[in-house]
N, C-alpha and C positions, 0 to 999 in steps of 0.2 A: 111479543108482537114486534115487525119490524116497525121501525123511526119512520116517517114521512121524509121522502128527500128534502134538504135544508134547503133553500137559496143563497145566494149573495148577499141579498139584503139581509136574510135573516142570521146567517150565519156572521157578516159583520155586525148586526146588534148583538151578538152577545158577546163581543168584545170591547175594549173600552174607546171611547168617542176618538184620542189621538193615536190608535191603531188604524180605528177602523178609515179615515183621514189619511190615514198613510197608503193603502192600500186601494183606496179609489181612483181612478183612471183620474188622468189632468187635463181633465175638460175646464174650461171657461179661463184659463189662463192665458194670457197676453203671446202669442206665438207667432212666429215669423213663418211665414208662407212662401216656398221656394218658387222661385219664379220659372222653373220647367224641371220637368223629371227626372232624375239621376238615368242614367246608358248603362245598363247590365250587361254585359258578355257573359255569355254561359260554355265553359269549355269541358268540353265532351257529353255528348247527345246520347246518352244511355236511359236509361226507365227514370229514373227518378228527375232529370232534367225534362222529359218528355211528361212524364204524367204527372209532376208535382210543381216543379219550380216553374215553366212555360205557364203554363194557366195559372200561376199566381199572379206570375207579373202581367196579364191581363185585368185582375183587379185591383192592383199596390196602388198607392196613394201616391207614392215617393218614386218611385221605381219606374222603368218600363225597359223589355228588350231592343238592344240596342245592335246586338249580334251574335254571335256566335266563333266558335273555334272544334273544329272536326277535323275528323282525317280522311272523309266521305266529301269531296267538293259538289256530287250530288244533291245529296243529304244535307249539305247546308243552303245549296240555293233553293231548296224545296221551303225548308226553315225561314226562309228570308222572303219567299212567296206568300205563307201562310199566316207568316206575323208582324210584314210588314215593313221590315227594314231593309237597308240596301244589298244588293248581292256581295258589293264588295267590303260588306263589315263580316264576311267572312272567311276565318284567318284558319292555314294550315295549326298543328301544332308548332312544328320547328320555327313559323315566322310570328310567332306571337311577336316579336320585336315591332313588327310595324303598326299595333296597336298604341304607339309609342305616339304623344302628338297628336290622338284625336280625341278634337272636344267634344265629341257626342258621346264618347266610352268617358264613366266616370268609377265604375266596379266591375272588375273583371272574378268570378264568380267558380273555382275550379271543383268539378265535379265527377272526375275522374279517377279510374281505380288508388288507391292509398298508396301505391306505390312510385305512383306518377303525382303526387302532391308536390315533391318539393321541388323537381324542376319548372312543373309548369306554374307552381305561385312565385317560386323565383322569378319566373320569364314576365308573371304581371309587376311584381315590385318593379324589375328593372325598368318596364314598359311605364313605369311611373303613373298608375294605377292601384288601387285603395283595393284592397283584395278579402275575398269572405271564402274559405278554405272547407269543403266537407269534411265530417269527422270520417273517422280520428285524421288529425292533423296529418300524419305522414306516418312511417313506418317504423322511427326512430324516434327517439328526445335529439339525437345527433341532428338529424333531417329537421327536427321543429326548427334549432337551433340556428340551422342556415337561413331557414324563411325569414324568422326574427329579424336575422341580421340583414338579410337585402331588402325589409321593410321597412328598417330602420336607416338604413342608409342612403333610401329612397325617399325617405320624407314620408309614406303613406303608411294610412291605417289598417289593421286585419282584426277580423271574427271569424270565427269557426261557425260552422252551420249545427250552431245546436239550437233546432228548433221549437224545444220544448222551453225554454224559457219566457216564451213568448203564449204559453198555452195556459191558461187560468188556473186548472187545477194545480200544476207545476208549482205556477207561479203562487202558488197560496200555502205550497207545500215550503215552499223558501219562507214566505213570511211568518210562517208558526216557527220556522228552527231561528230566523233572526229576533223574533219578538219573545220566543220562549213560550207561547202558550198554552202551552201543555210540558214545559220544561225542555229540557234537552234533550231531542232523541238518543239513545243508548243501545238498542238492538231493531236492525234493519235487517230484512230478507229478500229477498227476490231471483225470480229467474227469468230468462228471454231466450226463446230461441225460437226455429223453426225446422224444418226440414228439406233439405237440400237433393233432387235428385239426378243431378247431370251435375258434369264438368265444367263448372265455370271459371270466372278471375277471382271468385271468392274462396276457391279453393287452394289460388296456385300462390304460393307462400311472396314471391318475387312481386308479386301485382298487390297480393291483399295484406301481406305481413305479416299475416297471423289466421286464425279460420276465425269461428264464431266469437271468441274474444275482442279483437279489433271489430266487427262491423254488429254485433246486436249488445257484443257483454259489456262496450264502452257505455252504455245508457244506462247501464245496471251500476257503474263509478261515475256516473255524472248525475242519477237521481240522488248516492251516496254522497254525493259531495256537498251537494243540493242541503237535504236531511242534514247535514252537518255544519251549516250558514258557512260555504265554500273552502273547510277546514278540509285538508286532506290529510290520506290516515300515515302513521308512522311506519306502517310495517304491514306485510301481506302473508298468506299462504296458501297454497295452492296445490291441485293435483288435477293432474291428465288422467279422465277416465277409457281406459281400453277400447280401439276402434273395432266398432263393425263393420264397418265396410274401410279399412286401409285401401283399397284400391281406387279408393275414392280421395281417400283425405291424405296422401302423400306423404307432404310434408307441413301439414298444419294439424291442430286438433280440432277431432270433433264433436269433443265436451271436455269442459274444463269445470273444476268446481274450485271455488275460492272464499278466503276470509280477511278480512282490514280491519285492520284494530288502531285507535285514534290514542290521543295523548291521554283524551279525560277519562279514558275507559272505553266510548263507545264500542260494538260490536257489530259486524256485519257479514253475514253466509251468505252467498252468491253463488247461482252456477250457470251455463249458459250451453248452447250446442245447435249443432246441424242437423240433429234426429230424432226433432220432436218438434212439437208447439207448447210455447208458452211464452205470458206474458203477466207476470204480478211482480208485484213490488209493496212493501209493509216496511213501518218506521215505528216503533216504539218507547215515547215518553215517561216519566212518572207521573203526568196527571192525565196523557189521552193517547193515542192512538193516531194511525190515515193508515188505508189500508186499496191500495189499488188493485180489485181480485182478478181484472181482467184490463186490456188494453190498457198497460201503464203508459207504454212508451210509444203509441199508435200513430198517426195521421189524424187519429178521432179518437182523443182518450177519453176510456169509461171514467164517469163520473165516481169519487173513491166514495169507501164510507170511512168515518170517522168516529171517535170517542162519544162524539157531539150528534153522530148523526148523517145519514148518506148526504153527499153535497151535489148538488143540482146544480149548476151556475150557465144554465141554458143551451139554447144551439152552440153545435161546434164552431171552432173559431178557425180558418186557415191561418194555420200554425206557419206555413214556409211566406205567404206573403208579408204575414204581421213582421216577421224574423225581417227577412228583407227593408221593408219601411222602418223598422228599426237602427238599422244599420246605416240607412238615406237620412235618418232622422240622425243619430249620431255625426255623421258628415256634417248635417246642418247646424251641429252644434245646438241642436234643441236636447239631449237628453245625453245620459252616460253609455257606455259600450260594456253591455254584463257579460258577454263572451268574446272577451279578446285571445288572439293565439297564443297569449300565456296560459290560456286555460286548456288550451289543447295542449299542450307541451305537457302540462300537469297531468295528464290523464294518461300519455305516453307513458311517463316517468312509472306511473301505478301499474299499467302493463307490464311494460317492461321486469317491475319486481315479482308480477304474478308469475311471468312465462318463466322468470330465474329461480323461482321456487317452486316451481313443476318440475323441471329440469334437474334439481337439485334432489328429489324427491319429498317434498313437501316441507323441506325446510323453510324457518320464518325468514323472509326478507324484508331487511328494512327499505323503506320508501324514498331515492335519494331528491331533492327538490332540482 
């Protein structure tokens, strides 16, 4: 018979009293209250700015929109009609410079094709602005390496928009590989993809960097990493499975299937693609299990089952606004930054060894840091 889904509650009683303490949100502690709401700029107005990040920052705590950057000067004052802010916090791309010097911009927020990351998070460093970069960071470790450095030269902070850290099952998925309770993960699976049927920027190698690797199979090396209390693996290997439709997929692939193998032994098989649906993810322990058979990496992830028992942990949670107030919260110096753009760099670097071991013909490549 199946298990009754666990809860929260229930599922941290059967760990022990200074886990389950560790693991509880930090309510009732002494916290300083910002006296008005961080200025998000959101630059480039595609789907995921329009239907995910916009209506977050409607409910963030910490947050709110502050403007915009487009290459549509329509399409931003319509932007600035609907949500409120002024026409003119709306910036070409080329003049992001004049974001430079305004106190109501406090995160400039870049959400444009992977290809276009490292100029226009350069152009917010330089703009002397605190920058939160969509994954994958850029299209190179070369590219992370430039952001780093003009964020660092600029005095300001950066996060990669990985928004599943912020999502409870995720997040409890981290706390079993750092607390051990169920041991050390050792053999990890999963696959993501979907199917693609037009010519878009996710195709065209210049814009995206890569196909289904860079924009679904990076969740599949950051739930991995996850699974591995943020250890990344020593070595890759990988193979390009045969296009169906080349006339489509160019010059990217459009299924890759891959393997990372960690220091202590762990294991992990991985594949990903533009010609099909899927979405699981499974981590296996020597004393348990987590097993996410659908929506690992979603907007509304299925609830997983585990060793213990399916986990319930309630209504879904908006994953991109919590991410955001995280990031406001980080600024304020109330809490740590779990995705800074050293961690996108890392996840580059891993790519990077897959696509040279495709190319290679599935020879092992090691993982350079």
């Amino acid at each position: 018979m199946r298990s009754p889904p666990v809860s929260r509650r229930r599922f941290l009683g059967q760990l022990s009293a200074a886990s389950a303490l560790a693991f509880l949100p930090r309510t009732g502690r002494a916290q300083a209250v910002p006296s008005r709401k961080l200025g998000v700029v959101l630059v480039g107005l595609g789907r995921y700015a329009t239907n995910q990040l916009a209506p977050a920052l409607r409910v963030t705590e910490h947050c709110r929109l502050a403007g915009v950057v487009t290459g549509d000067a329509a399409k931003g004052a319509r932007w600035a009609q609907e949500h409120g802010f002024p026409e003119g916090n709306v910036w070409h791309y080329d003049r992001m410079d004049r974001i430079a010097g305004r106190p109501d911009v406090d995160i400039v927020y870049v959400v444009t094709p992977p290809g276009l990351h490292a100029p226009h998070s350069i152009a917010a460093a330089r703009a002397g602005k605190h920058l939160i970069c969509e994954k994958p960071m850029a299209n190179t470790v070369a590219e992370c390496d430039a952001i780093l450095a003009a964020c660092a030269k600029a005095g300001v902070k950066h996060a990669i928009g990985y928004r599943l850290f912020w999502d409870p099952y995720h997040t409890e998925l981290r706390r079993l590989a750092r607390e051990g309770d169920f041991g050390p993960f050792m053999r990890l699976g999963g696959d993501r993809a979907f199917r693609i049927n037009e010519w878009r920027w996710r195709v065209d190698k210049k814009l995206a960097g890569g196909g289904p690797l860079m924009d679904v199979g990076v969740y599949l090396i950051q739930g991995a990493c996850m699974a591995k209390d943020g250890r990344a693996p020593v070595a890759v290997t990988a193979t390009e499975l045969p296009k169906t439709r080349p006339d489509l997929f160019k010059d990217t692939e459009e299924t890759i299937r891959w393997s990372m193998e960690w220091a202590d032994g762990a294991l992990a098989e991985f594949s990903t693609s533009y010609q099909q649906n899927a979405d699981w993810f499974r981590c296996e322990a020597p004393r348990g299990w987590m097993h996410f058979k659908s929506r690992a990496f979603g907007y509304v992830v299925a609830g997983p089952d585990t060793s213990r028992g399916p986990l319930d942990f309630g209504p879904p949670v908006n994953q991109q606004a919590r991410q955001m107030d995280g990031f406001a919260r980080h600024l304020l110096g109330l809490e740590p930054n779990p995705v800074p753009g050293e961690m996108g760099r890392r996840d580059l670097a891993i790519i990077e060894a897959i696509y040279a071991s495709a190319a290679a013909g599935g020879t092992r490549v090691e993982v350079r840091a």
